[in-house]
C-alpha positions as CSV (number, residue, x, y, z in Angstrom):
1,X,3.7,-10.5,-21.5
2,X,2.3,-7.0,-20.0
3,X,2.1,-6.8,-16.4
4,X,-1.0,-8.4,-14.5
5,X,-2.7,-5.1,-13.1
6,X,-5.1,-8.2,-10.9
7,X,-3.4,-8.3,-7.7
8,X,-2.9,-4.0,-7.5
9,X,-7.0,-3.6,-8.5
10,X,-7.8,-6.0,-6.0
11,X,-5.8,-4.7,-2.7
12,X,-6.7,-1.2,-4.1
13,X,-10.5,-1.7,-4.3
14,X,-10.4,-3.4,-0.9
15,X,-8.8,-0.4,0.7
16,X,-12.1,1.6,-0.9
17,X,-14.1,-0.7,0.3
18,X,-12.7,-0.4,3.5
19,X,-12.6,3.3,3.5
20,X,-16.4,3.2,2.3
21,X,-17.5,1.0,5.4
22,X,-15.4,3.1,7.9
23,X,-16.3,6.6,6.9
24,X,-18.5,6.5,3.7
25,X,-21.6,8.4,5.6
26,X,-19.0,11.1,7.2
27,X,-19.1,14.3,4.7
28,X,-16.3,15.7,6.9
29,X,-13.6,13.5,5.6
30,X,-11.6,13.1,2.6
31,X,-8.5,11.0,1.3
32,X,-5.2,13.3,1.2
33,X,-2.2,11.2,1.5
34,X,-2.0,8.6,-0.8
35,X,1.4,6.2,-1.0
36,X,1.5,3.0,-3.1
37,X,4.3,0.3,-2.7
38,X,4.9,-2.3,-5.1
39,X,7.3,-4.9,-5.4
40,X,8.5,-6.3,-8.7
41,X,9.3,-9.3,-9.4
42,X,11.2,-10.6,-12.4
43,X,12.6,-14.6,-13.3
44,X,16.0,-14.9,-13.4
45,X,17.5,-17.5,-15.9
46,X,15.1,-20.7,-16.1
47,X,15.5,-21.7,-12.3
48,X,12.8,-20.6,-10.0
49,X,15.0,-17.4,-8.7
50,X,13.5,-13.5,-9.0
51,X,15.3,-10.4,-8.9
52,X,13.2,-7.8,-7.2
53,X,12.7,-4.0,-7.2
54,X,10.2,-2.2,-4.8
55,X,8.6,0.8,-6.8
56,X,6.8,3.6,-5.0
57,X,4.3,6.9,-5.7
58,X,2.9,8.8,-3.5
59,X,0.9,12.6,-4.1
60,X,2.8,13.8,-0.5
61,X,4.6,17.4,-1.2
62,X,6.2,17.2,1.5
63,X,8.7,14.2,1.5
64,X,9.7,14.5,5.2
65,X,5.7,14.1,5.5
66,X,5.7,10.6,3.1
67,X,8.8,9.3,5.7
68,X,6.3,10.2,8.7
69,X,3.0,8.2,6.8
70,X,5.6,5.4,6.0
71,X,6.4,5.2,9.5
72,X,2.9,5.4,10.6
73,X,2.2,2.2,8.1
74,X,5.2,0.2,9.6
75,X,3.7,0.8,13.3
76,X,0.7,-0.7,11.7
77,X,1.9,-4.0,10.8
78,X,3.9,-3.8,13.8
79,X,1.2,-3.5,16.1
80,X,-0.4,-6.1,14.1
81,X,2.3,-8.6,14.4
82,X,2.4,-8.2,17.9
83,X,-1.2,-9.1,18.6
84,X,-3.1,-5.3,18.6
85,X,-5.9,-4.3,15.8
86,X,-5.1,-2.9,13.0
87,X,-6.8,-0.8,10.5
């Protein structure tokens, strides 16, 4: 069976959509950095266990610069967690 490309289309054209609302009028800005994180999930055996592998790509040069934007996403969902807004 060939991977189900739903759930990446969907969280990817709701971060357009997002990007659209938030700046879509502002001819100053422009996406750079773009990362992508995906966990895979495969069965194991016939039980209801998975392996899983987390895949990543990302169009930073720099890698030291993709650590920092990592970093920057985790104090997101951090800040999140713990009650503030995030974006």
């Amino acid at each position: 069976m060939a991977l189900d490309r739903t759930i990446l289309g969907k969280v990817a054209a709701e971060q357009m959509q997002a990007l659209e609302e938030s700046y879509g009028e502002d001819d100053t800005v422009e996406i750079g950095a773009v990362i992508t994180i995906v966990q895979v999930l495969r069965k194991v055996g016939d039980g209801e266990d998975y392996a899983s592998v987390v895949r990543m790509r990302h169009n930073v040069g720099d890698p030291y610069a993709a650590i920092g934007y990592l970093r920057a996403a985790e104090q997101t969902v951090v800040q999140a967690i713990s009650g503030g807004s995030a974006e």
